[in-house]
C-alpha positions as CSV (number, residue, x, y, z in Angstrom):
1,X,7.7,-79.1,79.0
2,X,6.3,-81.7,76.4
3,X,5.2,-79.2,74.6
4,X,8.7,-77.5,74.4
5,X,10.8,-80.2,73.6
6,X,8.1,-81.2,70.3
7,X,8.8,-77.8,69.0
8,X,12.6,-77.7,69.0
9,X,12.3,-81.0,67.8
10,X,10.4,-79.8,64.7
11,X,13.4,-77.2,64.5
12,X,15.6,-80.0,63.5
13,X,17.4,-80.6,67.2
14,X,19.2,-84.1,67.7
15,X,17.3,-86.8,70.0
16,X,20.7,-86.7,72.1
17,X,20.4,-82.9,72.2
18,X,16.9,-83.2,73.1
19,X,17.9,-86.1,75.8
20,X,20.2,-83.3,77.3
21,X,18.1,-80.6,77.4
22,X,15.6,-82.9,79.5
23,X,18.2,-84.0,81.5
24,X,18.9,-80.6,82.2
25,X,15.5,-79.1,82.6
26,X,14.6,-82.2,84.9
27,X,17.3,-82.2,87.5
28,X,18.9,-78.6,87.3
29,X,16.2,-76.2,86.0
30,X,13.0,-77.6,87.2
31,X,13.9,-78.3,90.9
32,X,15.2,-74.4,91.9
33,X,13.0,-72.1,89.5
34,X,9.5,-75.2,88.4
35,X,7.9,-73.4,91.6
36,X,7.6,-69.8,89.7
37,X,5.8,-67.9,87.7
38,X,7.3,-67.3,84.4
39,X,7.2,-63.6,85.4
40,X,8.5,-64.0,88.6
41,X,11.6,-65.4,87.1
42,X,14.0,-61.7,87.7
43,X,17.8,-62.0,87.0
44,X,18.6,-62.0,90.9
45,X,16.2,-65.3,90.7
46,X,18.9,-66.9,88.2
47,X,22.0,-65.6,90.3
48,X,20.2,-67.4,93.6
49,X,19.7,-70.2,90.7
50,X,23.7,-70.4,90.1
51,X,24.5,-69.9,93.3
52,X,22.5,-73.1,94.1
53,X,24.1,-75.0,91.1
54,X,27.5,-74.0,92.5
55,X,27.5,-74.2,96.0
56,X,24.9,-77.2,96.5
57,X,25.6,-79.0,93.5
58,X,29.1,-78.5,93.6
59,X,28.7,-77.7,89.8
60,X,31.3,-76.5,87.6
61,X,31.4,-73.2,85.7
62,X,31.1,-75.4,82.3
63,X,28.3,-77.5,83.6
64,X,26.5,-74.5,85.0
65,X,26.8,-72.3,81.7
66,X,25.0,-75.7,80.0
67,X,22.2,-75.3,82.2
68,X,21.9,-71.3,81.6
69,X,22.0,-72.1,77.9
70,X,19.2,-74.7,78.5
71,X,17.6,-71.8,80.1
72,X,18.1,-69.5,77.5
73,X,16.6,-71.1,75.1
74,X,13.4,-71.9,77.2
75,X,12.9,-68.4,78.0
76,X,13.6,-67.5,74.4
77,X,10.9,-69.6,73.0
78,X,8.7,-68.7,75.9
79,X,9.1,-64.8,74.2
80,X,8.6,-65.9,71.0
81,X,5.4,-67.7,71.9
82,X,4.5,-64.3,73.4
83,X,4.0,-66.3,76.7
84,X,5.9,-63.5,78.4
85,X,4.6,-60.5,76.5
86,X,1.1,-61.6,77.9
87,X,1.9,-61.9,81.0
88,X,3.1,-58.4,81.1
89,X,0.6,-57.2,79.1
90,X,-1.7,-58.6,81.7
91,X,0.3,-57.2,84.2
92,X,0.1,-53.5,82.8
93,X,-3.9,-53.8,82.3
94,X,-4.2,-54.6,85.8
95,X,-1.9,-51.6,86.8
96,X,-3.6,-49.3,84.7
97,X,-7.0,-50.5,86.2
98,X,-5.6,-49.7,89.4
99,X,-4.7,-46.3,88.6
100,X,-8.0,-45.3,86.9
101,X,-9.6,-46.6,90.1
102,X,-7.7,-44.5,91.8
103,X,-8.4,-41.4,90.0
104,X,-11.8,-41.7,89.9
105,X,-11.8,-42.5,93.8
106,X,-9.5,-38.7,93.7
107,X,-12.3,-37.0,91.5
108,X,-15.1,-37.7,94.0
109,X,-12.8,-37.1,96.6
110,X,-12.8,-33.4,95.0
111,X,-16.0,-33.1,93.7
112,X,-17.1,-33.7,97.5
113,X,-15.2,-30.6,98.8
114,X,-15.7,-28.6,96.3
């Protein structure tokens, strides 16, 4: 997260807004979804997430849409970075692996019958 908060705080962000932020990735963010993968991280991942806020916490809608925008803007930069868009790069070359494989175990499937 270091590296994070130094870039938004070359965008020009406050050291209170930054302060906040950390607050927010620290003891909302970090606790439910620090043990995933950035890919891992699906939408019904952030409802469990709000659910957790809400009925654990005891957060309030206000506080909770805070935390989201906290959020937000992580997995924003994370796009921009192109952190995401090589994970599922990755992702799809390893799929695509697997289906070659697969057609070539097809082929000599074929080839041996026929």
């Amino acid at each position: 997260d270091g590296i994070w908060f130094q870039t938004n705080q070359a965008k020009g962000l406050s050291k209170n807004t930054l302060a906040n932020y950390e607050y927010s990735l620290k003891n909302n963010i970090l606790p439910f979804l620090g043990g995933y993968k950035i890919s891992r991280i699906t939408p019904n991942v952030i409802r469990q997430w709000v659910f957790e806020l809400k009925d654990s916490k005891g957060m309030i809608d206000s506080s909770i849409k805070v935390n989201s925008g906290v959020l937000n803007i992580i997995l924003n930069s994370a796009v921009e970075e192109r952190i995401i868009f090589q994970v599922l790069v990755a992702k799809q070359a390893n799929q695509i692996q697997q289906l070659e494989e697969q057609i070539r175990n097809l082929n000599a499937q074929l080839n041996e019958r026929g």
